[in-house]
C-alpha positions in Angstrom: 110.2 96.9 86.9 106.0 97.0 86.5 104.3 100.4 87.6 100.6 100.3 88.1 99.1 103.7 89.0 95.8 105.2 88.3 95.5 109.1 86.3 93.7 111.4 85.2 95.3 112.4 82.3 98.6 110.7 80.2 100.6 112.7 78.3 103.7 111.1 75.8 106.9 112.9 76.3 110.4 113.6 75.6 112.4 115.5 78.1 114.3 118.7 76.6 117.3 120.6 77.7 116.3 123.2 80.5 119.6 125.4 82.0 122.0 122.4 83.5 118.9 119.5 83.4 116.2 118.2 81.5 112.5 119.0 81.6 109.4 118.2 80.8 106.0 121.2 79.8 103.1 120.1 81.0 99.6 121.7 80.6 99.4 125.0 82.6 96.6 123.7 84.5 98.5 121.2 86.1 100.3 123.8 88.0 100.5 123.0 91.5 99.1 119.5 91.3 101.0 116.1 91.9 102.9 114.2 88.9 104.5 111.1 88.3 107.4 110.6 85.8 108.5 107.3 84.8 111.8 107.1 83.2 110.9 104.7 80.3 114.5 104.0 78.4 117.8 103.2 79.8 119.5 106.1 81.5 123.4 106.2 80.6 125.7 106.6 83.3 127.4 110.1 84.1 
């Protein structure tokens, strides 16, 4: 699949355990604007 989106800002990533799922910190002044996460590897199957 090709994505093309525009952004203000990119930010490189690995998602960490959080609870029961996975997250992601982003920069507390993104707080209570719209993101966009793209899955870039594989997911394995649950």
């Amino acid at each position: 699949m090709e994505v093309h989106t525009e952004a203000y800002q990119v930010i490189d990533k690995t998602v960490k355990p959080m609870g029961n799922s996975g997250g992601v910190l982003v920069p507390k002044k993104w707080i209570g604007k719209k993101v966009k996460i793209l899955l870039l590897e594989e997911a394995e199957e649950e």
